[in-house]
LOTIVO-389975 format. One record per residue (C-alpha): x, y, z; residue in one letter; chain. Coordinates in steps of 0.5 Angstrom, whole numbers, plus 2048, in hexadecimal, padded with zeros to 3 digits. Layout:
% LOTIVO-389975
<<X; Y; Z>; 'A'; 'A'>
...
***
This chain:
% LOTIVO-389975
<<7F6; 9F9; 79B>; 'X'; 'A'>
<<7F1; A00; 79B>; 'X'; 'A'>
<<7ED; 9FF; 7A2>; 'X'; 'A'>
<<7E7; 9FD; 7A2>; 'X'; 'A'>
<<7E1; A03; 79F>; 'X'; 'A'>
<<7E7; A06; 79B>; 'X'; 'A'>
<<7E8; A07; 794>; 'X'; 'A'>
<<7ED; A02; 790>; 'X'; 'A'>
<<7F3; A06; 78D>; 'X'; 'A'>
<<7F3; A06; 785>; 'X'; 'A'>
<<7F8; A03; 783>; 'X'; 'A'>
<<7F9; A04; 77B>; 'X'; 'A'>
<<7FF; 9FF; 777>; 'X'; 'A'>
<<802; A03; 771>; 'X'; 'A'>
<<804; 9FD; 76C>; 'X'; 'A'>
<<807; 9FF; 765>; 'X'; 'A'>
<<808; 9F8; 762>; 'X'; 'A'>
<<802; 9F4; 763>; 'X'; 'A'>
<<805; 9EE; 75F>; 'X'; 'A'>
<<802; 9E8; 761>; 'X'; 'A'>
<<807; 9E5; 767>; 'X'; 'A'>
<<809; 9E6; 76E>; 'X'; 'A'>
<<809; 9ED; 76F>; 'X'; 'A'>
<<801; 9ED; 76D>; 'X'; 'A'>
<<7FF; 9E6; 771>; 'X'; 'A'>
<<802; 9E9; 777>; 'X'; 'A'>
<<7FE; 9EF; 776>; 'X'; 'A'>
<<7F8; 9EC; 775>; 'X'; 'A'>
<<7F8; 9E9; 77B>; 'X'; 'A'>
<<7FA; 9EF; 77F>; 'X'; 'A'>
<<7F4; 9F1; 77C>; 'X'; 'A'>
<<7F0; 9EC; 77D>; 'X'; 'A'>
<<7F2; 9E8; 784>; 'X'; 'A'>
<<7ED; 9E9; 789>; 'X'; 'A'>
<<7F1; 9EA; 78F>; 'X'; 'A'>
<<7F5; 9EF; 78B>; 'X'; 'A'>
<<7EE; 9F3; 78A>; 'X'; 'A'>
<<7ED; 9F3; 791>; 'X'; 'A'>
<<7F3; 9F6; 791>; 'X'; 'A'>
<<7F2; 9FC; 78B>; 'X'; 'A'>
<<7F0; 9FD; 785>; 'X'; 'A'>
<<7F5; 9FA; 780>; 'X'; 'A'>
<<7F3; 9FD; 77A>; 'X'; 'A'>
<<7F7; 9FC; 772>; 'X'; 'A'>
<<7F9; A02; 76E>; 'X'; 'A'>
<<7FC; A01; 767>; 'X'; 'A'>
<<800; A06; 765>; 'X'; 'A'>
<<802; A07; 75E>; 'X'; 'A'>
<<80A; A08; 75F>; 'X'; 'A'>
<<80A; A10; 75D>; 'X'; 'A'>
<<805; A11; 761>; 'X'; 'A'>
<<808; A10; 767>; 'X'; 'A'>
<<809; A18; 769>; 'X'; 'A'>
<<804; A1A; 766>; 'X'; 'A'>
<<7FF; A16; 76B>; 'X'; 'A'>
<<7FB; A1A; 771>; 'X'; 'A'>
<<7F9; A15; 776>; 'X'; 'A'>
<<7F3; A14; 77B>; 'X'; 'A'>
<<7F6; A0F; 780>; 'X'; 'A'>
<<7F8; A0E; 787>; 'X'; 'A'>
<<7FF; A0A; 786>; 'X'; 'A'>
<<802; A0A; 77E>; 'X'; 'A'>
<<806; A02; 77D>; 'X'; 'A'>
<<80A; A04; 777>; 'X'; 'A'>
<<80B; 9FD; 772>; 'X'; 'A'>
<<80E; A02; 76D>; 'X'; 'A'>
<<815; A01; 769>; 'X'; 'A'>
<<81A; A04; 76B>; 'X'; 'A'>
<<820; A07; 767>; 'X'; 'A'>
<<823; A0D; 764>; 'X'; 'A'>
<<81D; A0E; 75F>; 'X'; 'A'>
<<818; A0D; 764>; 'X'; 'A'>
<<81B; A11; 76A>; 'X'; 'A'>
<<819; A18; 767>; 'X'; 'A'>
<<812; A15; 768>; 'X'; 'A'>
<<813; A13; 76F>; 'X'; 'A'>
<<815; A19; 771>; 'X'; 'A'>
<<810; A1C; 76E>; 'X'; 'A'>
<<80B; A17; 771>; 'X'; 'A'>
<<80E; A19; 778>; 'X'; 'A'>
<<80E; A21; 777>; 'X'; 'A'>
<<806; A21; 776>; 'X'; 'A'>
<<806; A1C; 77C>; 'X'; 'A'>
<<80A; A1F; 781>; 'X'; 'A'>
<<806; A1D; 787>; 'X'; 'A'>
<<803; A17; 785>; 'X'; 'A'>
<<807; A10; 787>; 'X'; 'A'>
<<80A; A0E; 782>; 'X'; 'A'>
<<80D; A06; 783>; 'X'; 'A'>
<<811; A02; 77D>; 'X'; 'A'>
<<812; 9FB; 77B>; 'X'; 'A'>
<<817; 9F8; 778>; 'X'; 'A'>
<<816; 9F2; 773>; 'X'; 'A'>
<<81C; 9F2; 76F>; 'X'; 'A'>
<<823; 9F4; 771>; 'X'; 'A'>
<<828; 9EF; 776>; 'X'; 'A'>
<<82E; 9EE; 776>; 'X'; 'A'>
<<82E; 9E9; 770>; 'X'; 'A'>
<<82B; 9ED; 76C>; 'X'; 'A'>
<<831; 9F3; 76D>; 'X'; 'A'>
<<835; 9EE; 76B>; 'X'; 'A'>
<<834; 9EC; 765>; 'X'; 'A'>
<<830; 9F2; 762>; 'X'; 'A'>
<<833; 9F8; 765>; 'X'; 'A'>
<<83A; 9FB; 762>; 'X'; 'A'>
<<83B; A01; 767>; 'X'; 'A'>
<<839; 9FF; 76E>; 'X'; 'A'>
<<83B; A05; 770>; 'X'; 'A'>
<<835; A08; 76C>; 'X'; 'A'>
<<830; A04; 76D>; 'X'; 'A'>
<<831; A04; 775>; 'X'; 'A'>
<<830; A0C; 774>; 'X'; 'A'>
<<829; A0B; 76F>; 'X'; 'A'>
<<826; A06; 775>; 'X'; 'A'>
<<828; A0A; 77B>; 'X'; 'A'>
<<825; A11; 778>; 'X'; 'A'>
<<81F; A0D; 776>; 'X'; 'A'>
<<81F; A09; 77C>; 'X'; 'A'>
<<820; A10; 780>; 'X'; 'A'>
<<819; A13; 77D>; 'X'; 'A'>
<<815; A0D; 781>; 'X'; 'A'>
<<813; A0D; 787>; 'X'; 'A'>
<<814; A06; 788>; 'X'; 'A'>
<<817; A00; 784>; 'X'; 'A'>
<<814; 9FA; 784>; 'X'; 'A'>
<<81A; 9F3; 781>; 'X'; 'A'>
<<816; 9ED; 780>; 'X'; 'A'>
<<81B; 9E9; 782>; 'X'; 'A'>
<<820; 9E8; 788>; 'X'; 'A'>
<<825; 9E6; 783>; 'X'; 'A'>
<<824; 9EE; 77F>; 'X'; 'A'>
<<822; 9F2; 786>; 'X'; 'A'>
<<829; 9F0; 787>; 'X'; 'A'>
<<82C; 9F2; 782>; 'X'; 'A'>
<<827; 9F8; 782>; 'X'; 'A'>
<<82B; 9FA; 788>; 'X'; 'A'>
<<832; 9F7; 788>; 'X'; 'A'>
<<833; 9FC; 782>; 'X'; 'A'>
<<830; A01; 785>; 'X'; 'A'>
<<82B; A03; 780>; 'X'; 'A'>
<<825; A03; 786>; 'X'; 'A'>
<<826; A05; 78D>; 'X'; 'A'>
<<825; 9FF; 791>; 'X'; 'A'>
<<81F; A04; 796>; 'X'; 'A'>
<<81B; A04; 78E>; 'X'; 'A'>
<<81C; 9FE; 78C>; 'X'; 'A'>
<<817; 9F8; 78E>; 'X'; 'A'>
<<817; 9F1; 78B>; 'X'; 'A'>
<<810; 9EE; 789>; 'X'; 'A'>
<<810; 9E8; 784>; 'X'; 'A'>
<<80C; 9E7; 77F>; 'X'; 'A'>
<<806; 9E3; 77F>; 'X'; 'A'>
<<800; 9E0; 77C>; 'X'; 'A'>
<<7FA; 9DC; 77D>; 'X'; 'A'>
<<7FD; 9D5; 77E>; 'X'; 'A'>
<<7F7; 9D1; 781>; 'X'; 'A'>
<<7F6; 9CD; 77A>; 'X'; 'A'>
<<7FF; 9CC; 779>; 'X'; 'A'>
<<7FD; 9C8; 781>; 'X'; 'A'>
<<7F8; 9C5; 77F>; 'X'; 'A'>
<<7FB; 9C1; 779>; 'X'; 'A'>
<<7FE; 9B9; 779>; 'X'; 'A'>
<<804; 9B9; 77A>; 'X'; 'A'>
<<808; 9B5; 775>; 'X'; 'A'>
<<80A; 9AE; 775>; 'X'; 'A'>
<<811; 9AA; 774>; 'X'; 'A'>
<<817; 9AE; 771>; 'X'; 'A'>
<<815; 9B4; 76D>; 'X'; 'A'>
<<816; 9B4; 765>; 'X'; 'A'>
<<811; 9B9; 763>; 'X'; 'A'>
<<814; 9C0; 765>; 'X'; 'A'>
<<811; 9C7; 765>; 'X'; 'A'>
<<814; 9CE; 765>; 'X'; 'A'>
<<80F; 9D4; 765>; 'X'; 'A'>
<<811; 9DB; 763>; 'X'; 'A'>
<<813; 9E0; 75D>; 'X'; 'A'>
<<818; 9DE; 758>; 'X'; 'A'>
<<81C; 9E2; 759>; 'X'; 'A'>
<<823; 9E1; 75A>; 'X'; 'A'>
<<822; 9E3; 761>; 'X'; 'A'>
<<81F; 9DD; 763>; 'X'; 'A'>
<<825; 9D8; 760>; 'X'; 'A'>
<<821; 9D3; 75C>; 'X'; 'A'>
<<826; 9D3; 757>; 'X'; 'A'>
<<82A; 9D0; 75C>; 'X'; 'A'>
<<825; 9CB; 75E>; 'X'; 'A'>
<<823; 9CA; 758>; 'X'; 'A'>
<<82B; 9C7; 756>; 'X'; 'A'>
<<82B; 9C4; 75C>; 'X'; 'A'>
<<825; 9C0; 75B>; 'X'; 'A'>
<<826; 9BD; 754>; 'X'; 'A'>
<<82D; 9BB; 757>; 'X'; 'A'>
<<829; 9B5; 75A>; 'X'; 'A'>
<<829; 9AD; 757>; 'X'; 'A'>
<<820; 9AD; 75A>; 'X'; 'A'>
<<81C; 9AC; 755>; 'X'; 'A'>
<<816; 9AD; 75A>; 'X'; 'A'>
<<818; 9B3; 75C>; 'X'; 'A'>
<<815; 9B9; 75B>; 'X'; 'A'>
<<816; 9C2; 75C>; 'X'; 'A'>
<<80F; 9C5; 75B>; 'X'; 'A'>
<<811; 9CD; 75B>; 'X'; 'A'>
<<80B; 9D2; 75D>; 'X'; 'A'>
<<80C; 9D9; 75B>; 'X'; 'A'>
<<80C; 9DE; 755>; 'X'; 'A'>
<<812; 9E4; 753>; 'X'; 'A'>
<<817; 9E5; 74E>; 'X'; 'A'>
<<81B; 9E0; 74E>; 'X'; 'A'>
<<817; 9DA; 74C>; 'X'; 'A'>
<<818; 9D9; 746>; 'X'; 'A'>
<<820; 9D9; 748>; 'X'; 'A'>
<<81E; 9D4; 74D>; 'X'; 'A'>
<<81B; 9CF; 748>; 'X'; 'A'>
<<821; 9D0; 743>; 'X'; 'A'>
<<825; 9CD; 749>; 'X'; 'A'>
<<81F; 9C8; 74A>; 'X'; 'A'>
<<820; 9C5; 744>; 'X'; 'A'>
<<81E; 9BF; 742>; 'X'; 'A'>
<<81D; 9BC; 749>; 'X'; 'A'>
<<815; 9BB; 74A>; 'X'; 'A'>
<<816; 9BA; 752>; 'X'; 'A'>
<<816; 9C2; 753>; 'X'; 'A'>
<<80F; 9C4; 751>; 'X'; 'A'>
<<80E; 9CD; 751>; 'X'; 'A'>
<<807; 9CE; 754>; 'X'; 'A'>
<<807; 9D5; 754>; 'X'; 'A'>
<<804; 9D9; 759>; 'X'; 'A'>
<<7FF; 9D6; 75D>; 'X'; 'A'>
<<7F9; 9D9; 761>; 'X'; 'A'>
<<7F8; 9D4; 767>; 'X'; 'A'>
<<800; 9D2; 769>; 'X'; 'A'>
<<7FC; 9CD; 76F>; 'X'; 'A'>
<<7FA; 9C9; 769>; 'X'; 'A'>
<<800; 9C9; 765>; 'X'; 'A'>
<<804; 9C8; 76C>; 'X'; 'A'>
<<800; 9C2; 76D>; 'X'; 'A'>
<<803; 9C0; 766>; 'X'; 'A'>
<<80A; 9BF; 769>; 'X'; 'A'>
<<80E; 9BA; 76D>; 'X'; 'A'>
<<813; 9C1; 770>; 'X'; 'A'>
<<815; 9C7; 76E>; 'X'; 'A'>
<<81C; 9CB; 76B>; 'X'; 'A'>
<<81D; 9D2; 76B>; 'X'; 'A'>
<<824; 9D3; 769>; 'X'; 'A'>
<<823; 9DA; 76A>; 'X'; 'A'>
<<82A; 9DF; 768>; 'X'; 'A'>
<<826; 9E4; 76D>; 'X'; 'A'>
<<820; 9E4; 771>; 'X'; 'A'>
<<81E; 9E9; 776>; 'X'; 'A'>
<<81A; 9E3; 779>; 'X'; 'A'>
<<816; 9DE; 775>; 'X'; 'A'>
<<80E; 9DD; 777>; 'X'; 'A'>
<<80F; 9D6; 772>; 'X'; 'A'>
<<814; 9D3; 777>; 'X'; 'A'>
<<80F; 9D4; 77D>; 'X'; 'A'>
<<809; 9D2; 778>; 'X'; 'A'>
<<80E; 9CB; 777>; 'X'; 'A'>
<<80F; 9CA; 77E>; 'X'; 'A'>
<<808; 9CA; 780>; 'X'; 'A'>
<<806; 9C6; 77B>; 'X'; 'A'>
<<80B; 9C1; 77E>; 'X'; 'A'>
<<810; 9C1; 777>; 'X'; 'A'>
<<817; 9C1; 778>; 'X'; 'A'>
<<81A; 9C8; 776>; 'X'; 'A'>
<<821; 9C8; 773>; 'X'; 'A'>
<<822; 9D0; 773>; 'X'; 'A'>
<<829; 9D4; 772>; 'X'; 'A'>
<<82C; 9D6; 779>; 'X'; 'A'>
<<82B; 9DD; 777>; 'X'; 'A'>
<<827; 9E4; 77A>; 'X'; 'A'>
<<821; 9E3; 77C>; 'X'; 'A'>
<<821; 9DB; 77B>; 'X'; 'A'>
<<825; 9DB; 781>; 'X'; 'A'>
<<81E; 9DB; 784>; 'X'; 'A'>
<<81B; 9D5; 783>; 'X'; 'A'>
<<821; 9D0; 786>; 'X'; 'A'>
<<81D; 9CC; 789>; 'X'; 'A'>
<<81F; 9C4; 78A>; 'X'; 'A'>
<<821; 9BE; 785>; 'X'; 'A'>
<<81B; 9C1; 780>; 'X'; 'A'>
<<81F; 9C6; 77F>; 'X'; 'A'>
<<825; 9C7; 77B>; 'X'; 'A'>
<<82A; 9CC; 778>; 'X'; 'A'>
<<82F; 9CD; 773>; 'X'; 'A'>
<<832; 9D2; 76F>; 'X'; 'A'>
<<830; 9D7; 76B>; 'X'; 'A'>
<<831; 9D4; 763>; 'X'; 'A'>
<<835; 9CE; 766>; 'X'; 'A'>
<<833; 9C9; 761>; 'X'; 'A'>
<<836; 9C3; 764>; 'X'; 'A'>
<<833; 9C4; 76B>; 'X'; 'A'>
<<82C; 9C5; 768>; 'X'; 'A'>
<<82D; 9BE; 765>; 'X'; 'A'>
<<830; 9BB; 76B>; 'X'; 'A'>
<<82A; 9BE; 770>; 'X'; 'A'>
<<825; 9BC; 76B>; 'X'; 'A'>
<<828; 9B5; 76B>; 'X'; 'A'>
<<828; 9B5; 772>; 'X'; 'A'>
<<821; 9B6; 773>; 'X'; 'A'>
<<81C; 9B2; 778>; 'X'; 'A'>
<<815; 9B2; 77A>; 'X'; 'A'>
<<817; 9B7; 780>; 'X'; 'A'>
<<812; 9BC; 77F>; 'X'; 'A'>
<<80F; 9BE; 786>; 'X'; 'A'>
<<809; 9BB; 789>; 'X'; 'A'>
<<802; 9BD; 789>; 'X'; 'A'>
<<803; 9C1; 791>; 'X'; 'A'>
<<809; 9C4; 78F>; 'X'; 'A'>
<<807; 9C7; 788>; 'X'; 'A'>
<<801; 9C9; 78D>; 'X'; 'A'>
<<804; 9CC; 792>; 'X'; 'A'>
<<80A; 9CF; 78E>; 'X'; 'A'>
<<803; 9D2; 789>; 'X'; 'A'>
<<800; 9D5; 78F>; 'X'; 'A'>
<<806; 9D8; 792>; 'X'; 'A'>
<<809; 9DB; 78B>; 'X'; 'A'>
<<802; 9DF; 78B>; 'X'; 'A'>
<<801; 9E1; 791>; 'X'; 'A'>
<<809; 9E4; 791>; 'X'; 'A'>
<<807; 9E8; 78D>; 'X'; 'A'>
<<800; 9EA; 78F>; 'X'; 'A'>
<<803; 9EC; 796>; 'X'; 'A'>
<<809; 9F0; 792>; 'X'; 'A'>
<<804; 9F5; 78E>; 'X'; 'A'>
<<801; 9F5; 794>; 'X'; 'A'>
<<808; 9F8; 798>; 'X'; 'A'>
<<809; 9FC; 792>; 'X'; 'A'>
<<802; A00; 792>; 'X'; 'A'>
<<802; A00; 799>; 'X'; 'A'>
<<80A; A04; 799>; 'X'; 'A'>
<<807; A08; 794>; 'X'; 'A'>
<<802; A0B; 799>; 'X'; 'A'>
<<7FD; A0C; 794>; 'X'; 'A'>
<<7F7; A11; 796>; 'X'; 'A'>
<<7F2; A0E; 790>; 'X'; 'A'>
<<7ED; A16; 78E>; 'X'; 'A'>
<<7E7; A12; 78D>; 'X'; 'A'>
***
């Protein structure tokens, strides 16, 4: 934290996917949480994808959300070459290991675009224990530049919902339809089920929604809500919470489920491996259709208590408040004004 009397640091956040969805309400917090503005001025920049070399920058420390890839590097070494002295830190919201794993033919590549786009950063930030890792077990960040801080947004309102009551059969899941998140998965999972009274409620808008509702079909139980603007109202909809995730660097939804007291059934993969927790917590495979159902049947009134969900909403914040706080400090900003 600056010392008293002394300017905060300026800190300018580039994003160049503003779809609604974690990445922005985790930014959104960072710009808005109190104790983080004691801290610095986070300030967010949207930057059009091929504009990102061009940019001339009036910051203490840039935090790079920008995509990274082979087209995109050009640009990020050219958004380096104009900078050469200004601190300049990346986070990594998409890659893991699972996401290398189905999507990646020649890893070998792959491994060599990451570390060279890696190696232009000062430091890189994973989201996730489960992706830093990886981060550094591969070799892609050397450990001495690697920091975790886990994403987070405001859970005050997910703390302060009822929790549910009896056994859960009315389940969520929220996030892109993609074929990322697994829904498909979930979705043959669930019509596999005899209860007539049960229902899947899916919150979230992307590409593969009308394959989705095709693989709905006639069954009325699933209900497509598309993307909604307050999550704390659609949460307080459900009785626990699927994220049947194929890969996910961490997932803000299982930590939202979890301080809202709704059990979580998730994918024991990448970052998800973060919210282990106790008995409201379950993992099961990617894509296995017959241990979701089973999971969902097995399902009970074991969401967390209301000191539990508090403590674990406090905690959650203040991590990661006290890991921006290290990174900035490590950094040793000398704000100019």
């Amino acid at each position: 934290m600056p010392a008293p009397g002394s300017p905060r640091p300026r800190i300018l956040h580039l994003v160049d996917d503003t779809t609604p969805g974690g990445v922005m309400r985790m930014l959104e917090f960072l710009a808005t949480d109190p104790a983080l503005a004691r801290q610095a001025g986070h300030m967010i920049m949207p930057v059009p994808r091929g504009r990102v070399g061009r940019l001339s920058l009036q910051a203490d420390l840039v935090v790079s959300h920008l995509s990274v890839n082979w087209r995109a590097l050009p640009r990020l070494i050219a958004l380096r070459a104009r900078h050469p002295g200004l601190k300049i830190v990346h986070v990594e919201h998409s890659y893991t290991e699972g996401f290398t794993a189905l999507n990646v033919p020649s890893r070998a590549r792959f491994h060599t675009l990451l570390r060279t786009a890696y190696a232009l950063f000062d430091r890189v930030v994973a989201v996730s224990e489960g992706q830093g890792t990886w981060l550094r077990d591969r070799g892609l960040v050397p450990g001495a530049r690697l920091t975790v801080i886990r994403s987070v947004v405001d859970l005050t309102r997910f703390a302060a919902l009822p929790g549910p009551q009896g056994r859960p059969r009315v389940l969520g899941a929220f996030g892109r339809l993609d074929r990322q998140k697994g829904f498909d998965t979930m979705i043959t999972a669930f019509r596999t089920l005899p209860d007539p009274g049960a229902e899947l409620h899916i919150f979230g808008e992307g590409s593969e929604r009308a394959a989705l509702e095709a693989l709905a079909a006639e069954d009325l139980r699933v209900t497509f809500h598309g993307h909604v603007e307050d999550p704390v109202a659609a949460m307080a909809g459900v009785d626990a919470v699927l994220m049947p995730s194929r890969w996910e660097a961490y997932g803000i939804a299982a930590l939202e489920a979890r301080v809202a007291g709704r059990p979580l059934i998730a994918t024991g993969i990448d970052g998800l491996r973060d919210h282990a927790g106790g008995a409201e917590v379950r993992f099961v495979p990617p894509g296995a259709v017959a241990a979701l159902r089973e999971a969902i049947e097995a399902l009970g009134p074991t969401g967390l208590g209301p000191e539990a969900r508090r403590k674990l909403a406090v905690g959650a914040v203040a991590e990661t408040r006290e890991g921006w706080a290290a990174l900035i400090a490590s950094l040793e900003l000398r704000p100019v004004g």
